[in-house]
N, C-alpha and C positions, 0 to 999 in steps of 0.2 A: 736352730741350725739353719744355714743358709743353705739357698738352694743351689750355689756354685758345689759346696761338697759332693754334692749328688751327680751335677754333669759331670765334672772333674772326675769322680768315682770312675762312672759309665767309661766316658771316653780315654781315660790314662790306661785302663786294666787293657781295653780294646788295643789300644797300641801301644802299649808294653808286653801284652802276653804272648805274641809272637817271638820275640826274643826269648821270654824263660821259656819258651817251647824250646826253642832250639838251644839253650844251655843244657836243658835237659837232657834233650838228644844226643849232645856233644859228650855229656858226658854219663849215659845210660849207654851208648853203643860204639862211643871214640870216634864218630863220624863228623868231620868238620867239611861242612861245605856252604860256603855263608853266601855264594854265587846262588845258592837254591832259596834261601832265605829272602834272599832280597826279589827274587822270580815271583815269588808267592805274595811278598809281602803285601801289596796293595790288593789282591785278590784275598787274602786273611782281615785286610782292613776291611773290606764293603762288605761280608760276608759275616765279621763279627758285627758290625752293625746292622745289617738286616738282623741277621736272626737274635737279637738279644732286646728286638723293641718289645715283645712279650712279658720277658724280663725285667727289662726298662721302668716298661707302665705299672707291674705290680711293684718294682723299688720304690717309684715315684708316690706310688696308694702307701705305701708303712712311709716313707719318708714323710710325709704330708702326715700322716697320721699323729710320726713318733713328733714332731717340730710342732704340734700343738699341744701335747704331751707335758709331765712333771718328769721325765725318764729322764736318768741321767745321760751325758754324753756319751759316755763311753759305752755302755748299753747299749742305746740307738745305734750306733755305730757298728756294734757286733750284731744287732740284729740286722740292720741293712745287711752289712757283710754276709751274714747267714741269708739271705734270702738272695742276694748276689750268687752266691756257690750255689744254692738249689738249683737257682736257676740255668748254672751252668751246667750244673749235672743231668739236668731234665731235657736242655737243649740239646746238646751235644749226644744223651742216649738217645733222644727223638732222630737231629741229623743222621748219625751215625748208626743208627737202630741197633748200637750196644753200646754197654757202657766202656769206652776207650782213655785209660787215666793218663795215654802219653798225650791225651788235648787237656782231660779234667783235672788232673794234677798241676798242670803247668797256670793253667787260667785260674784255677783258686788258690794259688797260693801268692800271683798276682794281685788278684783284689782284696786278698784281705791287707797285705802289704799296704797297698795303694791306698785302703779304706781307713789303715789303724795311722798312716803317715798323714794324710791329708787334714789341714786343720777343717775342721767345722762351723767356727767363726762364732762360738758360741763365748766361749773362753772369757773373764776377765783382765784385762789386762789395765794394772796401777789404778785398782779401783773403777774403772770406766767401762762402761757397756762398750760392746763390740760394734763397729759401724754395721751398718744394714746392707 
């Protein structure tokens, strides 16, 4: 696996899960105000990136691990994914000091999206190793 999968991972979940935050929102309580979305939004960006370098660094420790690995891809990839979502659920109950599913629900169902779409560069394509 390459290690663009894993930045890619990180940072697409971080600025896409703002949005299925608020799809959510929109439509768990009918409330559309995307003026408030976008107020937030770069305050949701710096803030999903501070607090997910914890996260981060243990994804990076199993991703290094699985990439030297016999594990299939697809494997690798749900286990990243799976340690993505702990992590989100262990951040967000730390932040939040309860477990809150209108943040946890919307951010893991972004990264596993984001995790199971993203190619991992692993793949053969017409017989040929994947470039590095």
């Amino acid at each position: 696996m390459r290690s663009s999968y894993a930045v890619l991972h990180w940072v697409l979940t971080i600025l896409i899960s703002p949005f299925t935050s608020y799809i959510q929102q929109v439509l768990e309580y009918n409330s559309i105000n995307g003026a408030g979305l976008l107020g937030l939004y770069p305050y949701l960006i710096l803030f999903g990136f501070a607090f997910s370098i914890p996260t981060l660094l243990i994804y990076f420790f199993c991703f290094y691990f699985l990439a030297q690995s016999n594990i299939s891809v697809l494997l690798s990839k749900l286990i990243l994914i799976s340690v993505a979502i702990l992590g989100i659920i262990i951040t967000i109950s730390i932040v939040l000091e309860q477990l809150d599913m209108d943040f946890i629900l919307p951010y893991s169902i972004t990264t596993l999206i984001v995790g199971l779409i993203l190619k991992s560069g692993t793949e053969k394509v017409n017989d040929q190793e994947p470039a590095a």
